[in-house]
N, C-alpha and C positions, 0 to 999 in steps of 0.2 A: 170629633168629640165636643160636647157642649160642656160650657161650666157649668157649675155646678152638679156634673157626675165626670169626677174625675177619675184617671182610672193607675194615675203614679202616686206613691205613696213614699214616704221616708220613716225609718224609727232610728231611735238615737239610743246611746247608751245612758250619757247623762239628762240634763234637762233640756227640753224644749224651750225654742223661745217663745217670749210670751206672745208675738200675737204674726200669725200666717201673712204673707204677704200677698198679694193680688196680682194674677197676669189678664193678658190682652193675647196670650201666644198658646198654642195648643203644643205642649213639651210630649204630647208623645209620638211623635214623628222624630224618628231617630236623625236628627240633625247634624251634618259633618262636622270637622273642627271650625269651621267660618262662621256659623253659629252660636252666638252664646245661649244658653241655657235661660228658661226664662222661672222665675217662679212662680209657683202651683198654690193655688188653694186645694184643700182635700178638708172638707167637713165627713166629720162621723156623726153617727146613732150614739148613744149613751153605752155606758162600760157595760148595761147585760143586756143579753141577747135573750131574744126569745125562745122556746121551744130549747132553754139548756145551752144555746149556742157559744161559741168564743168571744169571749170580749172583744170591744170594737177597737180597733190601735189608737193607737195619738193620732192626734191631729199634722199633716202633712208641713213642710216648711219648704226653705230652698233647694232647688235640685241643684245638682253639679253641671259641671260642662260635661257637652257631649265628647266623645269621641268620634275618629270619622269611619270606626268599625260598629259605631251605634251602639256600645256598651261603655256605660259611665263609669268613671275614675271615682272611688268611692274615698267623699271627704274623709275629714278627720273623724266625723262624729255619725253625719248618716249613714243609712244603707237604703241606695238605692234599689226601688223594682223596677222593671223594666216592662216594658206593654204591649199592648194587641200590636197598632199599626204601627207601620214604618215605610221607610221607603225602600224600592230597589229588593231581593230575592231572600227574603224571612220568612219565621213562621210565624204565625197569628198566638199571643198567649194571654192568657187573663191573668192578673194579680189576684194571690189568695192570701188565706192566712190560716194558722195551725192552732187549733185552740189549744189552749193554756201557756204557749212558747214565746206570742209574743212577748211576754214582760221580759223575758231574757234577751232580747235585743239583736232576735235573726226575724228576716223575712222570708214568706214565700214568693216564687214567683214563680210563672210559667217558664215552658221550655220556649226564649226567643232565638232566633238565629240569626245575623248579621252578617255570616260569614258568605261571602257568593260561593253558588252550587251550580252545578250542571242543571241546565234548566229543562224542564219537558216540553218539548213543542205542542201547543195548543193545535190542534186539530189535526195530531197524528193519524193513519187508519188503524182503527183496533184490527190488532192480531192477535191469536191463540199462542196460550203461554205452554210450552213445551215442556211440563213436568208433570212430574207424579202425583198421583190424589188417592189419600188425605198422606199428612206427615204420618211416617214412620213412627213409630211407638221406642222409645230410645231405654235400651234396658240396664238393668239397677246397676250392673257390675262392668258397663266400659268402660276403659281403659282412661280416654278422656271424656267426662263426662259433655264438659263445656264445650268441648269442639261437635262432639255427637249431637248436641240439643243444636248446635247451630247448621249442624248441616241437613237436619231434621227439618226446624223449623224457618230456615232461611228465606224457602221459595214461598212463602204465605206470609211473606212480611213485606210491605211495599211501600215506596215513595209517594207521598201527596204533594201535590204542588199546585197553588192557588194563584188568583191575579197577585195577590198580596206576599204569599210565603210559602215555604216546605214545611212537613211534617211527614209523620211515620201511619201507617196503618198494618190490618192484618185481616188475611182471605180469613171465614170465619166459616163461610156458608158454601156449596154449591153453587148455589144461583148467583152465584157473583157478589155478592155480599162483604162489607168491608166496614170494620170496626175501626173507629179514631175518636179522637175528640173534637166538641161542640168548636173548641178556640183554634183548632187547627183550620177544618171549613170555612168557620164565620158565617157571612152572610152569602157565600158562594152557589148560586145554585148546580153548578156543575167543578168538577175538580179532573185534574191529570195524576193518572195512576204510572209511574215506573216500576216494573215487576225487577225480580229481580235477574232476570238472564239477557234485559236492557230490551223488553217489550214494555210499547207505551197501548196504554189505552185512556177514552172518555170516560166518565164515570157519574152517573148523577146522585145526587146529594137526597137521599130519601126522608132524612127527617135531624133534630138535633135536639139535644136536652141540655140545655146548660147549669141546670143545678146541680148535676151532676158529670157535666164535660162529657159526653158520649153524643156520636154521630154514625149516623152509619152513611157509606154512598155504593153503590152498584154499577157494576162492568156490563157493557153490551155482551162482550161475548166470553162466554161458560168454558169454552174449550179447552182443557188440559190444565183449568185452574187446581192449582193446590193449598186447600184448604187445612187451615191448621185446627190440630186437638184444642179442645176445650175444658181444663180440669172439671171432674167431678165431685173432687174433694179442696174442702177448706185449705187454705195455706195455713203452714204452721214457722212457728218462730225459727228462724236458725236453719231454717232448709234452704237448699242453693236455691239461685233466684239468677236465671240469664236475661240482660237485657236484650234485645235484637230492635235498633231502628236505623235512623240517617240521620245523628249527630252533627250540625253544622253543614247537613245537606252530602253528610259521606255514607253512603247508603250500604246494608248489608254490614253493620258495625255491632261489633258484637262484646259486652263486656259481661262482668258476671260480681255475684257476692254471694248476700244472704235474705232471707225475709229479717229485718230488724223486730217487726213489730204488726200488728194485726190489728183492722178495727179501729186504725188511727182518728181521730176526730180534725176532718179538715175545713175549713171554712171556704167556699169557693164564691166566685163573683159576685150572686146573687145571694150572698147570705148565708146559702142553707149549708149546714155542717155533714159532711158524707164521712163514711166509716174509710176510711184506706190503706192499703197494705204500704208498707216502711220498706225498703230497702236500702242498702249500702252499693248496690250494682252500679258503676257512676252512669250516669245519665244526663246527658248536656241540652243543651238546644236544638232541637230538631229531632229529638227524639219522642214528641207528644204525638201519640196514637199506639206507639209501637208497642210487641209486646212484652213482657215478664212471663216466665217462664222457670216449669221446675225442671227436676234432672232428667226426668222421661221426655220433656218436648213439650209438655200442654201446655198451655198458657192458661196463667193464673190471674192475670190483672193486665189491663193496660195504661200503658205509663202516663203522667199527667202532668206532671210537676216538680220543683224541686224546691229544697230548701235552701235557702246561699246567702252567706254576705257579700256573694262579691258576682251574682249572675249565671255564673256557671258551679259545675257539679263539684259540691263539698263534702259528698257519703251521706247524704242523706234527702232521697226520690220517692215520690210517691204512686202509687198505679191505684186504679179503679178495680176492685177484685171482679173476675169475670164472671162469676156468679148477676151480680147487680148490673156491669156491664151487658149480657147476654140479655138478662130481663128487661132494658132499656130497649132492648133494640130490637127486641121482638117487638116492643109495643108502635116503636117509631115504624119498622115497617109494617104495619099492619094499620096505618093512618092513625093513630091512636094517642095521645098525649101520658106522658108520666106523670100521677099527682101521689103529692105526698101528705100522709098524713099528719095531723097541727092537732095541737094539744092545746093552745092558746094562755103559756104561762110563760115569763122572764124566772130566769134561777140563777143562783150563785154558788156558791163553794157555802159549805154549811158553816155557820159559828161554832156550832157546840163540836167541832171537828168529826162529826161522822163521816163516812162516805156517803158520796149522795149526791142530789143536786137539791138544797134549797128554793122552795118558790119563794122569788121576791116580788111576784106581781100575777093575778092572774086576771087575763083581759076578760071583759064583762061580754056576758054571751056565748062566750068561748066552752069547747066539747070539754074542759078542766073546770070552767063556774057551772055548767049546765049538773055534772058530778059532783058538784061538792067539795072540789080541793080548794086548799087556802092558803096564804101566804105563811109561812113559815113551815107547812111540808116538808119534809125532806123525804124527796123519791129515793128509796133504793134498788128496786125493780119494775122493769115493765113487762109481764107475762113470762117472769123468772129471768128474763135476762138484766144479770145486775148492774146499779147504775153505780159507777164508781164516783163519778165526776160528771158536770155540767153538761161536756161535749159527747158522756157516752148518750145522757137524756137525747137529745137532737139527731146524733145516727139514730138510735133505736125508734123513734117514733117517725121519722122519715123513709124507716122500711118498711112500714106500714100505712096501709091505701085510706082515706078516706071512709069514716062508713064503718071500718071496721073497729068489731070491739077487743078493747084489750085490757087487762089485769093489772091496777099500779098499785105497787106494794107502798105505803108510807110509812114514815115516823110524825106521830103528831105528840107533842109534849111528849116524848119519851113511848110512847104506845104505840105498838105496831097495829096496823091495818090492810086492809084489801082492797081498793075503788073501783068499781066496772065503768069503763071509762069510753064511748063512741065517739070515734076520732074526729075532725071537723077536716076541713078542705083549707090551705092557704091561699 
């Protein structure tokens, strides 16, 4: 890691001190206890985000001592996140953030793992996975719902395991086809798949998108893969929600809840704010790629993230819904890159208290000056999907392509309006 892109972050309850301290040591190599901890610079962007996004956090200060299980003793005051690299058998995780929550004083972080796992031998021979294809379709009135989804969806849930770390995935396709996250891979061009009846195979890395955390990689051999259901409908609030991955590198781990929440506005590595679905199913380290899942088997989202004061699972994970997931990763296997559409404005929470996203700035040249919008706007819709707040601005205009035209409803001095708006390219 170079400075000045740092990638550990602290938030505090009370005040910040006033000025960041300067290291010479890269803190995010999980360091034993022989190690002291070194302090981090972390410069931000200004408190609005563009395209509607989350505020940017405070500014970074001292880290804590490491532990020699690689997860920090959280001072009195910060809370630490924890990051991609480390040493010895983890997963790879980006630090994010959740728009609107940071002022309340939690962090997101990825799913890290420190705990040692059974590791995959690199250059096993791929062998044919001996199970059924696709999952079984798990119906409304079993007895246990939660054990049904898991022994449905079990055999199409799999172990990654990289130079660097574990993570979770899921057979999605036929062709050998395997859904994860950008930060589970990395820069890996090849990855080790454990199935689950303790079949290993090679796997290559066909593409990644990290604004979105989705990766897909591919198995040599097809034989007797079992490929899991893919919802066709939306998640909805308060329906069961099974996790299925390899927590801490314990593979075939199965916990459950509910959907909290739909649409969530999240801030991920690079910036860009995606919609994601909320769970309470806990969800620890080592479970980034795996899936979420309703009461029939399909999977609804794959898992990404979590939120924590303290690194591990506190009721509240986020997954990638598989809708956007699926769309990613058709594009990635088919050579193709994801772009999203940019509207070219910073907004804020409105004064006059409407709902909405306020423009506080619209960049010159941008598909928002080329239309006509102005600062003090207040977007309430984009092509009828309404904008409640800042962070719903940036999902919604993020799920749309470049190019494409689309409909913003505003408030200008109290007067509703209509703007035809063609989107720009970031």
């Amino acid at each position: 890691m170079q400075e000045g892109n740092p990638t550990v972050s602290d938030t505090w309850n009370d005040q910040p001190p006033a000025t960041p301290p300067t290291t010479d040591t890269d803190p995010c190599v999980a360091w034993g206890a022989e190690h002291p901890a070194a302090p981090h610079p972390h410069p931000h962007a200004p408190n609005i985000a563009q395209d509607g996004g989350a505020p940017a956090p405070p500014p970074a200060w001292t880290l804590p001592q490491w532990e020699a299980n690689g997860l920090p003793t959280p001072p009195p005051v910060t809370r630490p996140v924890i990051t991609r690299k480390g040493r010895g058998t983890r997963v790879l995780a980006g630090t994010l953030a959740v728009a609107g929550l940071l002022g309340a004083g939690f962090v997101t972080r990825g799913l890290v793992d420190d705990t040692p796992a059974t590791s995959v031998v690199a250059g096993s021979t791929p062998q044919a996975v001996t199970v059924a294809d696709p999952t079984p379709l798990v119906e409304d009135d079993a007895d246990e719902p939660v054990s049904a989804v898991a022994e449905a969806l079990g055999p199409s849930v799999v172990k990654i395991q990289t130079g660097d770390g574990l993570g979770s995935g899921v057979v999605y396709d036929e062709a050998g086809l395997i859904l994860t996250n950008a930060h589970v891979v990395g820069s890996s061009a090849t990855v080790q798949v454990l199935f689950s009846d303790g079949t290993t195979m090679s796997a290559e890395v066909l593409g990644t998108d990290e604004a979105n955390d989705i990766a897909v990689v591919q198995v040599e051999s097809t034989d007797g893969l079992t490929v899991a259901r893919l919802a066709d409908e939306p998640a909805r609030v308060g329906q069961l929600a099974v996790a299925v991955g390899s927590p801490f590198g314990l593979e075939q781990t199965v916990t459950s809840g509910v959907v909290s929440a739909v649409n969530r506005p999240v801030q991920g590595a690079t910036n860009d704010v995606v919609g994601m679905l909320q769970t309470d199913a806990p969800i620890n380290p080592g479970n980034s790629g795996g899936a979420l899942a309703n009461r029939q088997g399909e999977v609804i989202g794959i898992n990404s993230m979590i939120f924590s004061e303290s690194g591990e699972n506190n009721g509240i994970g986020f997954a990638i819904p598989i809708d956007r997931a699926k769309e990613i990763a058709d594009a990635l296997v088919g050579g193709g890159t994801v772009d999203r559409g940019y509207l070219g404005v910073s907004s804020t929470t409105p004064t006059t208290g409407e709902a909405g996203a306020e423009i506080a700035q619209v960049l010159p040249g941008s598909a928002a000056d080329e239309a006509g919008l102005q600062v003090g706007d207040v977007i309430v819709a984009v092509d009828e999907s309404p904008i409640k707040a800042q962070g719903d601005l940036a999902v919604t205009i993020g799920t749309h392509e470049p190019g494409e035209p689309v409909s913003v409803e505003i408030l200008r001095d109290g007067a509703a309006m209509t703007i035809e708006v063609t989107l720009g390219a970031k």
